[in-house]
N, C-alpha and C positions, 0 to 999 in steps of 0.2 A: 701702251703706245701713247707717248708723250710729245707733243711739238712745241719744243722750250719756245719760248718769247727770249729772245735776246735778255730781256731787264731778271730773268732770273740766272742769269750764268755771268758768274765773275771769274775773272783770271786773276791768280795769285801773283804774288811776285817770284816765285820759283817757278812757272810755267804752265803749275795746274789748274784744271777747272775747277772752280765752289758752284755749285748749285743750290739754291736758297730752297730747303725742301717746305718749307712752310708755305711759300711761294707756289709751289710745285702743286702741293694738295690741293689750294685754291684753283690751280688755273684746273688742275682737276674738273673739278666741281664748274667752272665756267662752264665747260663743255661735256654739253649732255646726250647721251647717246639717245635718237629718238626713231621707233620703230614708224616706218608710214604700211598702210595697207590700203590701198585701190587696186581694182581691177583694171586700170584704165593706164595704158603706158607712159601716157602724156602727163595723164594729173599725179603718175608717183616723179618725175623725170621735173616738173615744176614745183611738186611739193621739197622735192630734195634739194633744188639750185637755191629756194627760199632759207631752207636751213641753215643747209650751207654758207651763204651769204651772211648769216645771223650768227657765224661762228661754231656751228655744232656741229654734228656727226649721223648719218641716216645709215637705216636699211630698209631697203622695201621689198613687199611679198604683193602677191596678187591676189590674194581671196584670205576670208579668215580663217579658215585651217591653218595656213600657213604662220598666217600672227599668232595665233595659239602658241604654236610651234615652236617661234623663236620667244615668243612674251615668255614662256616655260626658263630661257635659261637665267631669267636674271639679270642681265645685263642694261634694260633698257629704262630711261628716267622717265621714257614720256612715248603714247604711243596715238598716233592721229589712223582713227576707223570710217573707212569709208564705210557707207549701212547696205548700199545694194551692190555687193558682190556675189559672185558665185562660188559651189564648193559649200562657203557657210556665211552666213550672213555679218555684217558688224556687229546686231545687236545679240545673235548668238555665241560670239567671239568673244564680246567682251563679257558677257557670262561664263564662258570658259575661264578665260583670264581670272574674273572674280572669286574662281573656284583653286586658282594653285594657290599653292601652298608659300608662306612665306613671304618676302620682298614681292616677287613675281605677281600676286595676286592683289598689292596696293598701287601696283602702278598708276600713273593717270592716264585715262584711255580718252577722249574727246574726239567726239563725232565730226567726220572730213565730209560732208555732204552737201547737195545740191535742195537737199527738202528741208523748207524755212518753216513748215507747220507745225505750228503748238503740237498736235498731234505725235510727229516726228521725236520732238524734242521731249515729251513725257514718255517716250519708249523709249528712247536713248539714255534720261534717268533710272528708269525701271530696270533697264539692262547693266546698269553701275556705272555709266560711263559717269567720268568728272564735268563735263561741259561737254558745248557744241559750238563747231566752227564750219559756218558755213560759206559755201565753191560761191561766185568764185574767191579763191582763199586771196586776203588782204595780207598783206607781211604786217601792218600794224596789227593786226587780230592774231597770227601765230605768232608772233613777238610776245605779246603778253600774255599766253599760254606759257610760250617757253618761259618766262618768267614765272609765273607760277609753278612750274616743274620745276623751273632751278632751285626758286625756296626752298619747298619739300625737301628737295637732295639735300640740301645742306642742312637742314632740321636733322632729317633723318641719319646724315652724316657727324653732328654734331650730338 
């Protein structure tokens, strides 16, 4: 699922479309699929308009079983954990995560949370997350997350 930018699709002089696939892979890679998990309907429904906004692609689940869940198939560059949900915790979840197998198990996982304590933040290490981003969330603070996942992709892609 691709959404051309106009500057990659030329029309020929015989009528047909050229698509610049070089072009293509990059815009690729601009847009990062990024999994959110809060229990909270508001703060995945604000975390996602932020994304969005920022050009990329969301799914949200409501407890960490469920990121487990989806973090399994692969598909996700970057994944934002709230730590006090139910079901399973974030810092259990991202233990999970840490334990698939393959792509799925490097992702970068960063704490969505409302707890600024040192405390917090060396559990949230311990558990593998890559960082922490703390409520209320700032778009300059997920902006430069997703930047840091978009690197990765493209390391990783390259």
């Amino acid at each position: 699922r691709y959404r051309l930018r106009r500057e990659l699709i030329a029309r020929m002089d015989d009528g047909t479309l050229r698509i610049d696939a070089m072009s293509l892979v990059e815009s690729k890679l601009d847009c990062l699929n990024v999994l959110i998990a809060d229990d909270v309907a508001t703060n995945r429904m604000l975390v996602e308009a932020l994304v969005t906004r920022l050009g990329h692609r969301s799914v949200s689940v409501s407890n960490g079983a469920e990121a487990v869940e989806r973090a399994r198939s692969g598909t996700f560059d970057l994944v934002l954990m709230d730590i006090d949900m139910p079901v399973m915790t974030g810092y259990l979840a991202t233990r999970c995560i840490r334990s698939l197998v393959g792509e799925s198990g490097k992702v970068p996982v960063f704490a969505l949370t409302s707890r600024t304590d040192v405390l917090s933040q060396e559990e949230a290490a311990i558990a593998g997350m890559s960082g922490f981003l703390s409520k209320p969330l700032r778009i300059d603070g997920l902006a430069r997350v997703i930047e840091e996942a978009r690197d990765n992709a493209q390391v990783a892609f390259g």
